[in-house]
N, C-alpha and C positions, 0 to 999 in steps of 0.2 A: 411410850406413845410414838419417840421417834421411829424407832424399829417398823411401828405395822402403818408408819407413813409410807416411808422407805421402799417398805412389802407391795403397798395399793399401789405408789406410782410405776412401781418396774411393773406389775401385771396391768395399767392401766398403756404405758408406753407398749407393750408385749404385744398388747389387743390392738392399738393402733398401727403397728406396723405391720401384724398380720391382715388388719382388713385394707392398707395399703397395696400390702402385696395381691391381695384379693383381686382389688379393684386394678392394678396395672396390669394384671394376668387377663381379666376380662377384658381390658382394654387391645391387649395385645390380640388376643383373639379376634375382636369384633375388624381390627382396623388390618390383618390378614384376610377376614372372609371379604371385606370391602372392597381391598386394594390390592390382591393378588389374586384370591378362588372366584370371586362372582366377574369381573373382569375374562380372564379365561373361560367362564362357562359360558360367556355372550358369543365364541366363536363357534360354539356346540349348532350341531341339527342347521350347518349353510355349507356351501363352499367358498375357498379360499383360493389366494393364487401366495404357494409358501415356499421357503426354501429350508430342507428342514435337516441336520447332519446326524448322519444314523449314529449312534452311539452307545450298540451294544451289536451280538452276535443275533444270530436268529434262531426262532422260539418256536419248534413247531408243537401246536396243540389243538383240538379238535378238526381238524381237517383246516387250519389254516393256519401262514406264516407271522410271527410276528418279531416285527426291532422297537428298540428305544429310540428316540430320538427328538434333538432341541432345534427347536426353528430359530434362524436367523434373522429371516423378514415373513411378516404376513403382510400380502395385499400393500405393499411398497415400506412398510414400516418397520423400522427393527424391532423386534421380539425375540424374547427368551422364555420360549415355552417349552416345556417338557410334555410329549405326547408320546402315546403308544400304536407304531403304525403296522395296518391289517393287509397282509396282500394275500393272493391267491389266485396264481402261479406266484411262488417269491421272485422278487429280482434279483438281476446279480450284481449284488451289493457285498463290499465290506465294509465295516468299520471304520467310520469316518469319511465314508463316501458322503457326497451330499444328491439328493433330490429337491429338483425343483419343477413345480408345475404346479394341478390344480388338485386340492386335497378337497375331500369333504368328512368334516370335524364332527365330532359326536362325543356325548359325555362318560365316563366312562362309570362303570357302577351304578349304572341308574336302571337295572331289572332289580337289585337287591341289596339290601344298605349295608350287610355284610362287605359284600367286592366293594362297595364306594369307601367303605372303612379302609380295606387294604388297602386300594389306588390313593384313597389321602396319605395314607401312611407313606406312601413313597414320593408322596408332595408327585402323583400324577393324577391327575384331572379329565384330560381329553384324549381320544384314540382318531386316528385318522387312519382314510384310504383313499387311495390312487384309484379314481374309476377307467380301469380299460388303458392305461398307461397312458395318463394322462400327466407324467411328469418325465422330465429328463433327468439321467444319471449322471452326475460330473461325479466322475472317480477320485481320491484322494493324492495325486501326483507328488507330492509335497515329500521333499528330505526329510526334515524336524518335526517327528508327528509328536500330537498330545499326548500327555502322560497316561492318559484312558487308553488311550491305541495298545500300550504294552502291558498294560494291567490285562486287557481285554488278553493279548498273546499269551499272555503267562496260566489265565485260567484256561486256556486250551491245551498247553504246553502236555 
């Protein structure tokens, strides 16, 4: 009788800490889409005044340019957004250059929930563009660049 006591409680604990884990995974989901994805999608379909430091090379594909890049400030506030920025003509920009002026944000993956799967996947959200060069280039002057700057070099190498 002791034994299939024993037995009940370990699959009885077993069951509890899986619906634990359950419920803190749901939890962890909900308080992500709250406090980090719906936040970001509220800057979607307006424009901004951003500063944003490019942080990849450039991507050309259907007839238009495209970089990575993490804004520092939106509209006077600090921010750490990761966006996908759209030009066409590209600028002359390299890695780690920063842009500042006026963007207009937009969500990304919203023709097809395929792409907005992918862009979640890479924890990116919004794409932005520069209307009619409506920002300025401060180029990357700096001795001591980020560890990304020669990651970036090396996959070109």
């Amino acid at each position: 009788m002791k034994g299939k006591f024993k037995a009940f409680s370990a699959l009885v604990l077993a069951t509890a800490v899986a619906f634990a884990a359950a419920a803190i995974a749901c939890l962890l989901l909900v308080c992500v889409n709250e406090f980090y994805y719906y936040p970001q999608l509220q800057l979607a379909d307006d424009t901004h005044t951003a500063t944003i430091t490019i942080t990849s090379e450039m991507e050309k594909k259907n007839g238009n340019y495209y970089y990575e890049g993490k804004t520092t400030l939106i509209d006077g506030e600090k921010s750490k957004v990761k966006v996908r920025l759209v030009f066409n003509p590209p600028p002359e920009i390299n890695p780690y250059d920063k842009l500042e002026g006026e963007f207009t944000f937009f969500a990304l993956g919203s023709s097809s929930d395929e792409a907005a799967a992918s862009y979640k996947a890479e924890n990116l959200f919004l794409g932005a563009y520069g209307a009619e060069r409506s920002y300025n280039i401060l180029p990357d002057n700096s001795r001591v660049k980020p560890v990304g700057y020669y990651v970036i070099s090396l996959r070109n190498a």
